[in-house]
C-alpha positions, 0 to 999 in steps of 0.5 A: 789791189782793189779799192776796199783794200786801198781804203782799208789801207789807207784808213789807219792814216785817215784824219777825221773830216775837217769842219768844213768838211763835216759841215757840208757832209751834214748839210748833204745829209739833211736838206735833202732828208728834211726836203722830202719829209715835209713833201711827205707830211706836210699834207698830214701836218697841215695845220700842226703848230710850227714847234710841235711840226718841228718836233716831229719832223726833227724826231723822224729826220735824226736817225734817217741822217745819222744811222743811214746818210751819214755812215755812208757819206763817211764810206764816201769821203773815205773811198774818194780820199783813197782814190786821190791818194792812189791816183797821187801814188801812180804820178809819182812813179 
């Protein structure tokens, strides 16, 4: 079995993420999504007021954590749980 099969299995049974757990997987997605567009356009915001600076770093940071980070952290979380689930299932026999 390999391990989009094991996921895919394991997947019906798969509770949603905790808030702990949700949490975490959205700091992981912005601080690091936020870190690299103020490196970016920080030189080309130099000088924007603060609401206005955060208004468009927010309107550019929202859909790169939603529709790219957090999909794929989601795929990892799942993946991550069926491989504890598998290694469990193998030191039970």
């Amino acid at each position: 079995m390999s391990a989009t099969e094991s996921a895919a299995t394991i997947a019906p049974q798969l509770p949603p993420p905790s808030t702990h757990q949700l949490a975490l997987m959205i700091w992981v997605a912005v601080f690091p999504t936020l870190t690299a567009l103020n490196l970016f356009l920080g030189p080309v915001l130099d000088g924007t007021p603060s609401v206005l600076r955060t208004l468009i770093l927010a309107t550019i940071a929202v859909p790169i954590v939603i529709y790219g980070i957090m999909p794929w952290l989601h795929r990892a979380r799942r993946a991550i749980i069926a491989r504890i689930a598998r290694r469990r299932s193998l030191r039970a026999q």
